[in-house]
Structure formats: structure tokens, C-alpha cells
C-alpha positions as CSV (number, residue, x, y, z in Angstrom):
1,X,6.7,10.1,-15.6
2,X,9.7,11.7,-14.1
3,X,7.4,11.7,-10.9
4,X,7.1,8.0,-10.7
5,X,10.4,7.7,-11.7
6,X,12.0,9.2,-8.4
7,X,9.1,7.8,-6.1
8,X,10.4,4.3,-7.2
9,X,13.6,5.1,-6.1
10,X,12.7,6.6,-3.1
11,X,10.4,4.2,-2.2
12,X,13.3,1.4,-2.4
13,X,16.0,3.0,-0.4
14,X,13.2,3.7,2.2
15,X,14.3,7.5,1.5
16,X,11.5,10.4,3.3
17,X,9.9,12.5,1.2
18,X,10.2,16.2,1.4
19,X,8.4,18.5,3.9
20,X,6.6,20.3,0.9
21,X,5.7,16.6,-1.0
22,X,1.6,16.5,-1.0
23,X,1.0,13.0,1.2
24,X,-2.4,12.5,-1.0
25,X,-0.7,12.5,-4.6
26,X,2.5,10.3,-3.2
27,X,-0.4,8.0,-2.1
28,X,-1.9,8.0,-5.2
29,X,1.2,7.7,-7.3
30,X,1.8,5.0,-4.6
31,X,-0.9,3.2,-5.3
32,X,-0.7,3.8,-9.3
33,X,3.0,2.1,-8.7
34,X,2.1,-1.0,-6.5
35,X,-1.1,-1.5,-8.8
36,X,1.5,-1.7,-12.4
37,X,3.5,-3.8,-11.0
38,X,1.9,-6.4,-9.0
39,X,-0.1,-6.5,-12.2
40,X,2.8,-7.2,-14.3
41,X,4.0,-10.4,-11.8
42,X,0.6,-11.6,-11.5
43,X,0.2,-11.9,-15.3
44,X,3.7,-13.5,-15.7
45,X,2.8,-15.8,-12.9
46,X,0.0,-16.8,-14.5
47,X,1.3,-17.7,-18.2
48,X,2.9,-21.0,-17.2
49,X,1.0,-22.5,-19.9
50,X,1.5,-20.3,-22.7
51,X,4.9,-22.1,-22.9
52,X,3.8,-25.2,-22.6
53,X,3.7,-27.8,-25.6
54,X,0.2,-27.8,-27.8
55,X,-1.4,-25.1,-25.4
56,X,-4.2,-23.6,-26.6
57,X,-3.1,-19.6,-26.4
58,X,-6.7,-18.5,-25.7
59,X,-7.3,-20.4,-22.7
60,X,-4.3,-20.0,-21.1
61,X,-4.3,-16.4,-22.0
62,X,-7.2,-16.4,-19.7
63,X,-5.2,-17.4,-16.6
64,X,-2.9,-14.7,-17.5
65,X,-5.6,-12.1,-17.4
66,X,-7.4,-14.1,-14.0
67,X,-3.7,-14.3,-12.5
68,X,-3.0,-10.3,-13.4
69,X,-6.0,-9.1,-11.4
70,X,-5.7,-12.1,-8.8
71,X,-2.5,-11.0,-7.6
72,X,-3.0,-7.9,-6.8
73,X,-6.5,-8.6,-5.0
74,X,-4.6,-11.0,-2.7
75,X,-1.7,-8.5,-1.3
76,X,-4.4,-5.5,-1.0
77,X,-7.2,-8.0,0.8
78,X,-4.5,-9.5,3.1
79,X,-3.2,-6.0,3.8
80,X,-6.7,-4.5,4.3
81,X,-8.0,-7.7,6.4
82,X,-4.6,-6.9,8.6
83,X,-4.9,-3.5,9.4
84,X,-7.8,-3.5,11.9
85,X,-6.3,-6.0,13.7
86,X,-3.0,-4.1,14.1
87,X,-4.7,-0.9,14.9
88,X,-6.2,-2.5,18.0
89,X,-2.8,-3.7,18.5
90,X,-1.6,-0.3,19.1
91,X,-5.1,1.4,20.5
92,X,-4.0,-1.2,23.3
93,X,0.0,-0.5,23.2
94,X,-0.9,2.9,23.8
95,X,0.3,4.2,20.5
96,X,-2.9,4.9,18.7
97,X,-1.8,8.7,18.3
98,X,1.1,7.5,16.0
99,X,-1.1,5.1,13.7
100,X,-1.5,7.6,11.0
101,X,2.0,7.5,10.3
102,X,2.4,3.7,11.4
103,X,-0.4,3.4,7.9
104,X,2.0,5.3,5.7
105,X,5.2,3.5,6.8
106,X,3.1,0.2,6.0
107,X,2.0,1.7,2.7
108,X,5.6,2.1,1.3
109,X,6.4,-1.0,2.4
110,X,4.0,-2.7,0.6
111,X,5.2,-0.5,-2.9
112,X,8.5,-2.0,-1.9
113,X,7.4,-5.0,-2.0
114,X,5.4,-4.7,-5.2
115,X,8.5,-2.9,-6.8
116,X,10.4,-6.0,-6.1
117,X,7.8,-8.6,-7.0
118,X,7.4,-7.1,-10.7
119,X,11.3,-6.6,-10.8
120,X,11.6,-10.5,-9.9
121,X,9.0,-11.6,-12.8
122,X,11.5,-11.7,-15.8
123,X,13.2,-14.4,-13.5
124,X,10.0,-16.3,-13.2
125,X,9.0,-15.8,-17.1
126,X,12.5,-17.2,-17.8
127,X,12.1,-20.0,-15.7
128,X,8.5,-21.4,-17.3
129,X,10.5,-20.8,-20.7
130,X,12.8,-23.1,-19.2
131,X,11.1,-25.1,-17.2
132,X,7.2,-26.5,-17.8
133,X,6.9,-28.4,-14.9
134,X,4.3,-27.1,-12.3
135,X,5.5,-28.6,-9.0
136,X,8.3,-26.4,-9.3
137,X,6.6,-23.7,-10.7
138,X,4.4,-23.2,-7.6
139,X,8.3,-23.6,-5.4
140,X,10.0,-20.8,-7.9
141,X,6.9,-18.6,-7.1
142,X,6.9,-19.5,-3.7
143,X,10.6,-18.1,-3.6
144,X,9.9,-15.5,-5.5
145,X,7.6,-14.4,-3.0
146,X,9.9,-15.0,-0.4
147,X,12.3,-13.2,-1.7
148,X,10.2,-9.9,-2.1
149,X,9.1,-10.4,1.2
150,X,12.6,-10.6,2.8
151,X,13.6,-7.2,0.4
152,X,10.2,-5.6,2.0
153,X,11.6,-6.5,5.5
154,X,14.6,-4.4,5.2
155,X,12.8,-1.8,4.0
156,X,10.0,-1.5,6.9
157,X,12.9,-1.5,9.6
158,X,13.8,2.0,7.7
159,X,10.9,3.2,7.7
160,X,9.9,2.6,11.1
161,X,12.9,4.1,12.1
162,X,11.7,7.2,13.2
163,X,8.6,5.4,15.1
164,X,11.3,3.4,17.2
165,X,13.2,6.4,18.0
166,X,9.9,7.9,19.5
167,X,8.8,4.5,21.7
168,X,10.5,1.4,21.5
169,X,7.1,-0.9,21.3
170,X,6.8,0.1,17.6
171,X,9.8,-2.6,17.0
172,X,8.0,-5.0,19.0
173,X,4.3,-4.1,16.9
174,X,5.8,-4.4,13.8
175,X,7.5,-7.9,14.4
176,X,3.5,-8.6,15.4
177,X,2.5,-7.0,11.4
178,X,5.1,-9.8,10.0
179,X,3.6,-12.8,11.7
180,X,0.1,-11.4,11.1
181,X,0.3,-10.3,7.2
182,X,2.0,-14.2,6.7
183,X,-0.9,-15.9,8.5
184,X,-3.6,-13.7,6.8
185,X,-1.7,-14.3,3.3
186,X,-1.3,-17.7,3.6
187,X,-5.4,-18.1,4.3
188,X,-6.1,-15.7,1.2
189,X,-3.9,-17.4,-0.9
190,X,-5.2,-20.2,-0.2
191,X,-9.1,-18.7,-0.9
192,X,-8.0,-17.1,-4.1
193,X,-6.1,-20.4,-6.0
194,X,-5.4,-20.8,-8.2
195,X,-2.7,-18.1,-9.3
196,X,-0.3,-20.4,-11.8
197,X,-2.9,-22.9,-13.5
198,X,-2.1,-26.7,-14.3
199,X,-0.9,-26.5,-18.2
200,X,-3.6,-28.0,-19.9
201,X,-6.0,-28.0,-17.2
202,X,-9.6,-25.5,-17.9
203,X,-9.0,-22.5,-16.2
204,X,-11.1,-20.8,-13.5
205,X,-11.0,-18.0,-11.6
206,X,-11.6,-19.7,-8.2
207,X,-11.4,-23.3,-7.6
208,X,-14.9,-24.8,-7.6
209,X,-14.4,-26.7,-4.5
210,X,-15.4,-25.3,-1.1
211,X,-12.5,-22.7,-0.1
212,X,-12.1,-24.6,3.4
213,X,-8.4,-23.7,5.6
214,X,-5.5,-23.3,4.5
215,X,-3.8,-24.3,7.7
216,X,-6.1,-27.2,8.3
217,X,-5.6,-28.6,4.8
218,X,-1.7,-28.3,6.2
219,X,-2.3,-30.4,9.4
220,X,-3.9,-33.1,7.4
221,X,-1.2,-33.5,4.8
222,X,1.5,-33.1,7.3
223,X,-0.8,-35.9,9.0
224,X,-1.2,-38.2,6.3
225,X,3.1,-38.6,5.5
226,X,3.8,-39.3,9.6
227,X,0.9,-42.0,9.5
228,X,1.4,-43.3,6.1
């Protein structure tokens, strides 16, 4: 436990491990870390209506469980469905020698950004307890998000550090990582809907309609209020 304890920390304040630290068991303990706690904001995301009046606790315990397993499954496909495409990136930058550790720099900053999601869902169970309403439960989320994100952003600067120091087009790649992992997410996020659930509405794990474009479902709304 003690283990965990001081990877979490380190893992935060982008601090290197040790010479003698085993790189398999800090990626399992890694991935044991980023699994707990993206589980624990994907069930509080999805509980929404457990607070709301006259719910009926076994179906909307259901979204919990659907939003717990959800969650994760959307940051590890959008970071998986990412990765190729970056690796080219650098094959053709000329730093494919340097990927290994470019995967491992990636890796601890998506714990970060785990750590900081499941730290930020006390916030977002306070606010359903607060506030039913799920407009601006999807925007509290949606900041929520943000906010991890922007926390992970610091944190890949750091630990890229040492990848900059050796060739400066690692700071340009990784500015390429942000705007790719965004475009991939907002696609997957839009496949894996819902992650809150309407408070009275039946739950599903995926919506029943086709899964269709995220961005091209965003062109026709931003569409439909300039020509209306």
C-alpha cells in the first residue's frame, strides 16, 4: 500500500523514479492506480440520478455501474487509438529511437490525469446533491474534465523534460499528442454516450441510435442556430 502511496505522489509532481525501480511493476502499479480511480469518477459521474426525486435506486444504480467501467474504456481507447498515429509522427521526426521513453512519459501522464479526475469527483458528487439538473451536469463534467486535462498538461511538460533537452522537436510532437488525444476523445466520447444518464430516463449502455460523428453532429447544430 505504502507502494502506491509514494507512486501517487510521484506521479503528481512528475518526480523520476529511481535507477533501481523495476519499469514493469511501476507500470503495473501504474495501471492498478489509473484503473481505481478513473473507476471511482466514472461511477460518481454516473449517479446523477440516485439523487434525483422518486428515482428508482436499481436502475440508476445501473448507470453507476455502466458509467464506472465506461469511463475508463474511453481514456484507455482514445489513448490506445492515439498512439499509432503519434509513433509515425516521430518514425517520420526522426525520433523513433526515443519512443520507448516518449510511451512512458505518456503513461504517467495519463495516471496524472486519472489521479486528478478521481480527486475532482467529491466536487462533482456534491454538485448532483446540489444540483439535479442535467444540462449543467453534462457542463460541471465537462469542467471537470477540463480541469484534469489542464493539471495533466503541466505535468507532461515535466516529464518530457528530459526528451526536450535531447532534441527540441519532442516539444513540438507533444503539442501534436494534445490536439490529437482531444480530437480522438471528443469522437469516443461521443461513440460511448451516454456517461451521466437523463434522471428518469431507462438506462443503456450505448445509445441505440447509430453512433454517427461527433464533429459532424457539431457542424449541424452550430448550423441550425446561424440559420434559425
Amino acid at each position: 500500500m505504502r507502494g502506491y502511496l509514494i507512486l501517487i505522489d510521484e506521479t503528481l509532481r512528475g518526480k523520476r523514479p529511481d535507477i533501481s525501480d523495476n519499469a514493469s511493476r511501476r507500470l503495473m502499479r501504474q495501471g492498478i492506480i489509473m484503473l481505481i480511480f478513473i473507476m471511482i469518477y466514472g461511477g460518481v459521474m454516473g449517479s446523477m440520478g440516485v439523487f434525483a426525486p422518486g428515482s428508482r435506486l436499481d436502475r440508476e444504480w445501473l448507470q453507476v455501474l455502466y458509467s464506472a467501467i465506461k469511463v475508463p474504456l474511453f481514456l484507455t481507447a482514445t489513448f490506445l487509438l492515439s498512439l499509432p498515429i503519434f509513433f509515425v509522427l516521430n518514425t517520420l521526426a526522426g525520433l523513433r529511437g526515443d519512443f520507448m521513453r516518449v510511451i512512458e512519459a505518456l503513461t504517467e501522464t495519463q495516471a496524472g490525469l486519472s489521479i486528478i479526475l478521481g480527486g475532482l469527483a467529491p466536487l462533482t458528487l456534491l454538485w448532483y446533491m446540489s444540483n439535479g439538473d442535467y444540462p449543467t451536469g453534462i457542463l460541471f463534467n465537462g469542467l471537470m474534465f477540463a480541469i484534469a486535462t489542464i493539471g495533466a498538461q503541466l505535468r507532461i511538460r515535466e516529464n518530457y523534460r528530459q526528451l526536450i533537452e535531447r532534441d527540441a522537436m519532442h516539444g513540438r510532437l507533444i503539442k501534436l499528442w494534445g490536439l490529437l488525444y482531444v480530437f480522438v476523445g471528443i469522437q469516443m466520447g461521443w461513440v460511448l454516450r451516454p456517461f451521466i444518464g437523463s434522471p428518469g430516463s431507462a438506462v443503456h449502455f450505448l445509445r441505440g441510435d447509430e453512433m454517427g460523428n461527433a464533429y459532424v453532429t457539431l457542424a449541424e447544430i452550430i448550423w441550425n442556430v446561424i440559420t434559425r
